[in-house]
N, C-alpha and C positions, 0 to 999 in steps of 0.2 A: 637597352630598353629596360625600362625599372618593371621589377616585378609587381606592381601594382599592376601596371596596363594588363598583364598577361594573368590577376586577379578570373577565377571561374566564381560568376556569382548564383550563389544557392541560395533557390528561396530561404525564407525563414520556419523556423523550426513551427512556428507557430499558423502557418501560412501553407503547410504543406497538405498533400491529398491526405484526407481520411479515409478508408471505404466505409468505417462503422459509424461515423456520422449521418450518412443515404440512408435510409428509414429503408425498410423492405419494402419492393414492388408489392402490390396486392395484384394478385394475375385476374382476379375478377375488375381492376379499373382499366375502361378502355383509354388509347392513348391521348384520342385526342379530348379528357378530361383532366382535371387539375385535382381535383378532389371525389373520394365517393358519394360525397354528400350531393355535389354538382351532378355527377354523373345520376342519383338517384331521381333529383330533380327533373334533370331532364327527362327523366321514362316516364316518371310522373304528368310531366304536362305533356310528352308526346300522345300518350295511354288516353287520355282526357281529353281532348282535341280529337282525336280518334272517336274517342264514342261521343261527341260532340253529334258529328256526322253521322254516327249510327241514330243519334236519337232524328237527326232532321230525316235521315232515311225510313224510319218506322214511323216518322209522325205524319208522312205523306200517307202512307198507307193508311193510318187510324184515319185520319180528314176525309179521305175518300169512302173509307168503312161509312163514317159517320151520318155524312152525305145521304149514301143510297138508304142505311138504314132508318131516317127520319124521313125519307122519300119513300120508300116500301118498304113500312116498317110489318104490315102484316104477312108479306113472302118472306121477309127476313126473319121473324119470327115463327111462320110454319117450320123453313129451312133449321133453323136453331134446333127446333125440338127434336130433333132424327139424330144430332148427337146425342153420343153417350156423356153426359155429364158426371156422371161417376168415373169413368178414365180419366178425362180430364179434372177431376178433384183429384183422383189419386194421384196424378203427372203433375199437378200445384204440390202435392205433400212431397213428391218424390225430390222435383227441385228445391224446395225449400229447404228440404234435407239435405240435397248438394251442397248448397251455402252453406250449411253450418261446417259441414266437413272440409269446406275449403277454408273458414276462420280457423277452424280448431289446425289443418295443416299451417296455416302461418302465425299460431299462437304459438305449436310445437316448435317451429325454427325460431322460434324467438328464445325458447327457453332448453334449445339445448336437446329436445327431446325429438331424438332419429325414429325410432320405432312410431310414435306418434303421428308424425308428420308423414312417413311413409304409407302406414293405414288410412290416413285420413284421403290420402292421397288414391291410394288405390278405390277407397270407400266411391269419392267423389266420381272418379272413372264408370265404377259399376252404377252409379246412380244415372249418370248419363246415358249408358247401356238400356237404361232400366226405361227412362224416357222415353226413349227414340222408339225401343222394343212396344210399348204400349201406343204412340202415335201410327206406328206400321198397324198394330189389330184396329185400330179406328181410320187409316185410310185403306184398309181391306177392305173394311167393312160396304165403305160409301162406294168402291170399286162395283162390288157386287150387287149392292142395289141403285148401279149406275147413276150416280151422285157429281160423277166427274162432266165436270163442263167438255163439251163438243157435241159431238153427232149423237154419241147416243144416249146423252142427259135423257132422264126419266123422273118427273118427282107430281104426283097426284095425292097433293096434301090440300089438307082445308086450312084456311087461314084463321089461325085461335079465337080472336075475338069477332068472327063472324061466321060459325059455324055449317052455316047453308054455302057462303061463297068459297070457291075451290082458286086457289094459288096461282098468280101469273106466274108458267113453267120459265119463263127465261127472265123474271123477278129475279127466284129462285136460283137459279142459275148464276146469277150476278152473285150471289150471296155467296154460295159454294166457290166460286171464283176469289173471289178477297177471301176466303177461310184456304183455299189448297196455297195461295198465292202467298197468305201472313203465316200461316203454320210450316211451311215447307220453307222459308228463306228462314224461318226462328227454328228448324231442325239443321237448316244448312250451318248456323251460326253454333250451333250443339256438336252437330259432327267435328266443327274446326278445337270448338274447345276440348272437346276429347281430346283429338289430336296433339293441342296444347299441351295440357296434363299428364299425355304419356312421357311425353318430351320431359316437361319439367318432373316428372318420378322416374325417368331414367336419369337428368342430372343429379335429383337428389341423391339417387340410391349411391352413384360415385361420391359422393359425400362434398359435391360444389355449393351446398348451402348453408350459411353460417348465421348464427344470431348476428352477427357483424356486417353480412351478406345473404337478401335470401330480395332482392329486387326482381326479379323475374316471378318469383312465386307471386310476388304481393303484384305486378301487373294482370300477371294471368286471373288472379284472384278477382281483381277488380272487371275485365270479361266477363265473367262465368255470372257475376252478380248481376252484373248488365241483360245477359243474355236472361238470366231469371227473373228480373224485373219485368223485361217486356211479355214473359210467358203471363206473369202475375195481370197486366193488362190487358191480354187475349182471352185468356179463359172468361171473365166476366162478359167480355165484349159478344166473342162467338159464343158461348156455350149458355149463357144467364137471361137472355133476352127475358126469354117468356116458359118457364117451366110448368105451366097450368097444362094438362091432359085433358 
């Protein structure tokens, strides 16, 4: 047998495994993506299509708000005036102020800056704390002056713009109904984004967010603004009707 046949053939030198060629795994890309870029996109249009539905979900609500209050706008209007408007302006400043601390925490990951991004973080947290704490003294409040729709609703208000006639009680009713029903699913949607924000400042504090990577921050961020947007259209709605005494 010629020693050709019993030839061991070796790749070529130039053909062979590298491992330093493999660019490093990023352990933040999941598998089934090709790029982070891709991967970011997708959360992107997931994130978005998600409050898609939130918005058709809250605009059922406003539609029906709408409804009844061009239908009895003077019950809606006595009902209006029995909140506090001043809580509710401070709980617009208080969120508004959320937002910013949630820009400033994904400006900080952008530029590198931990300490930043951590405070802002936390900021954002207690601001929500701060919310919710002032919606509970304003549904105390309507508890005890039995404000709450069922058995033992109670409301002998005069209707603003005609001072002699006194308020259909189950008008009124209605009103309080769409206000515990829009306010109490936009505290539900606050309780979740707290929740959210601990989560993501407990990944941050392990240090899983990088200017290179910080995709979770920037969905949650896009939440929280949602969730503040729609406060931004409740207050005017419930609270602004008719401020005349």
């Amino acid at each position: 047998m010629s020693d050709s046949s019993t030839a061991v053939h070796t790749p070529a030198h130039g053909h062979a495994h590298n491992p330093a060629r493999n660019p490093a795994h990023n352990p933040a890309l999941l598998h089934h993506f090709a790029t982070e870029a891709q991967q970011k996109d997708s959360a992107s249009l997931g994130m978005w299509i998600f409050l898609a539905t939130e918005v058709m979900f809250f605009g059922g609500l406003f539609c029906a708000y709408l409804i009844y209050r061009l239908k009895y706008f003077g019950e809606f209007a006595a009902a209006s005036q029995t909140l506090d408007w001043k809580l509710g302006t401070t709980n617009t400043a208080v969120l508004i102020c959320s937002s910013l601390t949630v820009v400033l925490a994904i400006y900080a990951v952008q530029h590198a800056k931990r300490t930043l991004m951590l405070g802002s973080l936390v900021l954002t947290i207690l601001l929500g704390f701060a919310f919710l704490g002032i919606k509970a003294v304003e549904y105390t409040e309507k508890f005890e002056k039995h404000h709450v729709p069922g058995p033992s609703f109670q409301f002998v208000e005069k209707i603003p713009s005609h001072p002699d006639q006194v308020a259909n009680p189950y008008h009124a009713q209605l009103y309080f109904s769409l206000y515990f029903i829009m306010t109490g699913l936009h505290a539900l949607h606050m309780i979740i984004g707290i929740g959210l924000f601990v989560w993501l400042l407990t990944a941050a504090a392990k240090g899983r967010f990088t200017p290179h990577y910080y995709t979770p921050l920037e969905m949650g961020g896009l939440y929280w603004h949602f969730v503040d947007i729609v406060w931004i259209y409740l207050f005017p709605l419930l609270y602004l009707i008719d401020l005349r005494k």
